[in-house]
C-alpha positions in Angstrom: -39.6 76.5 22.5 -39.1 79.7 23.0 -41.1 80.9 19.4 -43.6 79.2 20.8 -43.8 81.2 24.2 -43.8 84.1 22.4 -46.3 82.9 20.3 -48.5 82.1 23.5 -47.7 85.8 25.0 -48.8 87.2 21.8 -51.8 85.3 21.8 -52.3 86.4 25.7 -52.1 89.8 25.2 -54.6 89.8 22.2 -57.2 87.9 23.9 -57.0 90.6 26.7 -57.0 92.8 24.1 -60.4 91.5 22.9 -61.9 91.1 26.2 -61.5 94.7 26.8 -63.1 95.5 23.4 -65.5 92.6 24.1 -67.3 94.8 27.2 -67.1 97.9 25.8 -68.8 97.2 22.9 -71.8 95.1 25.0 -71.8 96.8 27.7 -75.6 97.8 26.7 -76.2 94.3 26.8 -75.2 94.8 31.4 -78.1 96.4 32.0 -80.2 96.1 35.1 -82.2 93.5 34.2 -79.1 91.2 33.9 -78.6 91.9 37.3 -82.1 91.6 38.8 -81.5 87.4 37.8 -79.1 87.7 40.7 -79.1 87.1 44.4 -79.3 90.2 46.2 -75.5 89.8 47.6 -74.3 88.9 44.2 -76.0 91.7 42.4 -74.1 94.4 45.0 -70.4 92.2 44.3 -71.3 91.7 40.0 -73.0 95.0 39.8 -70.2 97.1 41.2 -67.1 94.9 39.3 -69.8 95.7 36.2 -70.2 99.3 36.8 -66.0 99.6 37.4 -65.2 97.6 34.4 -68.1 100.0 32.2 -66.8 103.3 33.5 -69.5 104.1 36.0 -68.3 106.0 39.7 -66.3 108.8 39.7 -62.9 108.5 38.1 -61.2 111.3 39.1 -60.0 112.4 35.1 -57.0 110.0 34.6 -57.1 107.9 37.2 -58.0 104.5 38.4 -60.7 105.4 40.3 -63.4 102.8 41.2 -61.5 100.0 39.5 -59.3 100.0 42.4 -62.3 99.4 44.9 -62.9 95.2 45.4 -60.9 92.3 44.5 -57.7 93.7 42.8 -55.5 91.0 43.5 -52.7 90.1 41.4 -53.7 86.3 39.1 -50.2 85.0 38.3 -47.5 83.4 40.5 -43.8 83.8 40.3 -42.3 84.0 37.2 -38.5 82.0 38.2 -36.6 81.9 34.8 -35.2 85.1 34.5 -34.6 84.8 30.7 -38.1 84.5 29.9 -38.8 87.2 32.1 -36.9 89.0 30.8 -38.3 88.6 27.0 -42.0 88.9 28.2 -41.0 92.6 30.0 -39.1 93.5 26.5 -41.8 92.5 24.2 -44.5 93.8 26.6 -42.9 97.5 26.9 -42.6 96.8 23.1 -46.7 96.4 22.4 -47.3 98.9 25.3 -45.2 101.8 23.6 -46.4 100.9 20.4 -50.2 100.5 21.5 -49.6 104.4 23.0 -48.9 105.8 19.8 -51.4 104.4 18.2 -53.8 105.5 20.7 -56.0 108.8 19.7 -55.1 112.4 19.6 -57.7 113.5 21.1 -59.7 110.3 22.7 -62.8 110.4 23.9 -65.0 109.5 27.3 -65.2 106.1 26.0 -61.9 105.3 24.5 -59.9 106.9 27.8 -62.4 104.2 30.1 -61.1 101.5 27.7 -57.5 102.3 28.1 -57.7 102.5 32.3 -59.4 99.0 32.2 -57.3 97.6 29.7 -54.0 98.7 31.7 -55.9 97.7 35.2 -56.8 94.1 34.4 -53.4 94.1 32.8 -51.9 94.9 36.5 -54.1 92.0 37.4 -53.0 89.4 34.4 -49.8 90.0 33.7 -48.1 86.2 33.1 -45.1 87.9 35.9 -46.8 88.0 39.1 -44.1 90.0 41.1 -43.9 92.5 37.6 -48.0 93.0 38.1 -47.9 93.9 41.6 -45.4 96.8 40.9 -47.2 97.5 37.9 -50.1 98.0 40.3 -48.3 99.8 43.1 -47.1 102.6 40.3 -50.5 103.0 39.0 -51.2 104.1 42.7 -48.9 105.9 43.4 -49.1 107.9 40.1 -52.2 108.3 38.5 -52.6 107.2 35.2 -53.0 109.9 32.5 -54.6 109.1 29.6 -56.1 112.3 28.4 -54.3 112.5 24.8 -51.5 110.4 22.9 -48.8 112.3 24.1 -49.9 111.7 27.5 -49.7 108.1 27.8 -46.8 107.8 25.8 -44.9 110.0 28.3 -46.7 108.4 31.6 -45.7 104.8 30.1 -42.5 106.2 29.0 -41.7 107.9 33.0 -42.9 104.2 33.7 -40.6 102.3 31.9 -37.9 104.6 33.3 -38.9 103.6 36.4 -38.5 100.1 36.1 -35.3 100.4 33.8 -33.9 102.3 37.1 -35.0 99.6 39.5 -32.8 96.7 37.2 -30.1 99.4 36.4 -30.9 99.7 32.9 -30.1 102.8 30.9 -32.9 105.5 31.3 -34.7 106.3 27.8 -35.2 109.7 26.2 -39.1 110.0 26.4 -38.7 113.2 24.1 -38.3 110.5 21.2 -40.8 107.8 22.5 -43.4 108.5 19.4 -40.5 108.2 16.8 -39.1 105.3 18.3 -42.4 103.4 18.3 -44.1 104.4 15.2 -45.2 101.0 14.0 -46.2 102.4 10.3 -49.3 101.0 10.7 -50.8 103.6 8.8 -52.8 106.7 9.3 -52.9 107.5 13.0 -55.9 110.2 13.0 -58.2 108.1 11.3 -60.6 106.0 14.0 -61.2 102.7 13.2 -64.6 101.5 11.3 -65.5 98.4 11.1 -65.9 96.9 7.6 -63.5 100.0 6.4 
């Protein structure tokens, strides 16, 4: 039962994974004249969840920005069995810590947009609906940084911290986060081509 849970969680967080992807790579394909099929009250409420999700508005650098304006409510309910909440926020700051330092150097316009939506619909998604909403309230209260590799993997590191304090964990040393989660996936300044 409980292999296939995690089975289902990994598959969850790869779909979401893929959505993000999903928009950024056709998000020539949102153009105006998508919109312009729609009625003019759903073409203001689409067109501005489109222009969010595509990295349009001001951002303010690191921060949310626009994606908090609109419907930002939190999907899931109540996640009661502490066990398996437990293993979903392990394996989650796991693939989050992991996914970090992976993430580029040196990113650019495009792949800094993709990691501030992927972390905002995750505040949205998450399977732990109480988890998301204080995932959300610390992504307002402290901007998210995502200007280089070190950067997130400190700002998700102070994060984990924070929720480690909340459930009286042991704090973790964020001076060895990138050691600690070096996957070996390979080469981590080459970008990713497709068909390489």
């Amino acid at each position: 039962m409980i292999k296939t849970k995690s089975i289902l969680l990994a598959l969850l967080l790869a779909c979401l994974g893929l959505f993000t992807l999903t928009v950024y790579r056709n998000r020539e394909e949102f153009s105006d004249r998508t919109l312009s099929n729609l009625s003019n009250d759903d073409a203001g409420v689409y067109g501005g969840l489109l222009n969010n999700l595509l990295g349009g508005g001001n951002n303010g650098g690191g921060g949310m920005g626009d994606l908090w304006q609109g419907d930002t409510h939190v999907v899931m309910g109540k996640m009661a069995n502490e066990t398996l909440r437990a293993q979903l926020g392990r394996r989650t700051w796991y693939f989050m810590h992991v996914m970090a330092s992976r993430y580029p150097i040196d990113p650019t316009a495009d792949e800094k947009q993709a990691m501030r939506s992927f972390l905002f619909l995750m505040s949205r998604l998450y399977p732990c609906g109480d988890c998301a909403h204080h995932f959300q309230q610390h992504l307002k209260k402290h901007p998210l940084n995502v200007e280089s590799r070190e950067d997130l993997e400190q700002y998700l590191c102070a994060m984990h911290n924070v929720v480690n304090k909340s459930l009286k964990k042991p704090l973790f040393n964020c001076t060895e986060v990138h050691s600690t989660y070096d996957c070996g996936c390979g080469p981590d300044n080459v970008r990713y081509k497709p068909g390489s």
